[in-house]
C-alpha positions as CSV (number, residue, x, y, z in Angstrom):
1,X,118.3,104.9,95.2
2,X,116.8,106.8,92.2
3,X,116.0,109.8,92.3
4,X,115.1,113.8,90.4
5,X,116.9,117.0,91.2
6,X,115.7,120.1,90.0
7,X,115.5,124.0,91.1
8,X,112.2,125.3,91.0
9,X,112.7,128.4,92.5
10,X,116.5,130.6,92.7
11,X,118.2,129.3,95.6
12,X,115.8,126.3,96.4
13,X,116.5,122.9,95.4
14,X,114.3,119.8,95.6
15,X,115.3,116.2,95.9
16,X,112.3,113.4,95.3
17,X,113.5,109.8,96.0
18,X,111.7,107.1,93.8
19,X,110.8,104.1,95.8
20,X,112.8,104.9,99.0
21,X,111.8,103.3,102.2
22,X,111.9,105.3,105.4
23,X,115.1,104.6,106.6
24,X,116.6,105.0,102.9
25,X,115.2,108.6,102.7
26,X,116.4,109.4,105.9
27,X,120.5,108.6,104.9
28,X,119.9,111.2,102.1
29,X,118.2,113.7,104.5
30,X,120.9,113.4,106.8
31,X,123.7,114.1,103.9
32,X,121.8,117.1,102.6
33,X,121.5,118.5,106.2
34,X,124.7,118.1,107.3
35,X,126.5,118.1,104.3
36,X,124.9,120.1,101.7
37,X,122.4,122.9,103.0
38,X,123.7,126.2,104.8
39,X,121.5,125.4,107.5
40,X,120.1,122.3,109.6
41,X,116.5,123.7,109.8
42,X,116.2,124.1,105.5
43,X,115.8,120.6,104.6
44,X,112.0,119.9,104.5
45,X,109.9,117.0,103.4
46,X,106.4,115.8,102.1
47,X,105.1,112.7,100.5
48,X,103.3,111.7,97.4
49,X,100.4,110.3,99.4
50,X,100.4,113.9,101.0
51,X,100.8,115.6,98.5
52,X,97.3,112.7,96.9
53,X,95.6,114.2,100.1
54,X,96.0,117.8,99.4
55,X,98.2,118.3,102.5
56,X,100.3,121.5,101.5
57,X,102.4,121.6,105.0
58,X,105.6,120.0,104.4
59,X,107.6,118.6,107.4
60,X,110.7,119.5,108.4
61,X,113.9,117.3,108.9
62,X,115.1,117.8,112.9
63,X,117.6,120.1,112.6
64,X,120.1,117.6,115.2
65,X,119.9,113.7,115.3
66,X,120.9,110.7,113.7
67,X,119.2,108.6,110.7
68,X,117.2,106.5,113.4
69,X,115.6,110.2,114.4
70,X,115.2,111.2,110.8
71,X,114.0,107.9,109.9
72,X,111.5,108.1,112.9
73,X,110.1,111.7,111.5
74,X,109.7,110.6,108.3
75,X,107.7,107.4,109.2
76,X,105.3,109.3,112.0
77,X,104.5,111.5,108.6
78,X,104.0,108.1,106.4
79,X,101.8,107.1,109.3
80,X,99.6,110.2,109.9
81,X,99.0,110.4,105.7
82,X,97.9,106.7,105.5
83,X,95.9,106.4,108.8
């Protein structure tokens, strides 16, 4: 997976996968959730088709679950921004 890392802001990072399906995303979601932020409810997401669209909202990863959960989220969003 490729990817860009940067800190916009102090004390918030962002992560943008490149090409990432789904269920990719979701493995890296899971690691920054349970491995990397100081809390389960920080890790957020958005789309570039969202983002296309306007949509400011970003989503949020659930704060307990496994990839198929995370991978579920992220596709629901993929699905409401395309329909």
């Amino acid at each position: 997976m490729e990817g860009l890392v940067n800190t916009p802001y102090p004390k918030v990072g962002a992560v943008m996968a490149l090409n990432a399906t789904a269920d990719e995303a979701a493995v890296l979601a899971r690691w920054l959730r349970d491995h990397y932020a100081p809390a389960p409810d920080l890790v957020h997401f958005t789309s570039e088709r969202a983002l296309e669209l306007g949509v400011t909202e970003n989503g949020r990863i659930p704060a307990t679950g496994d990839v198929h959960e995370i991978s579920r989220v992220l596709r629901e969003h993929l699905d409401e921004v395309d329909a």
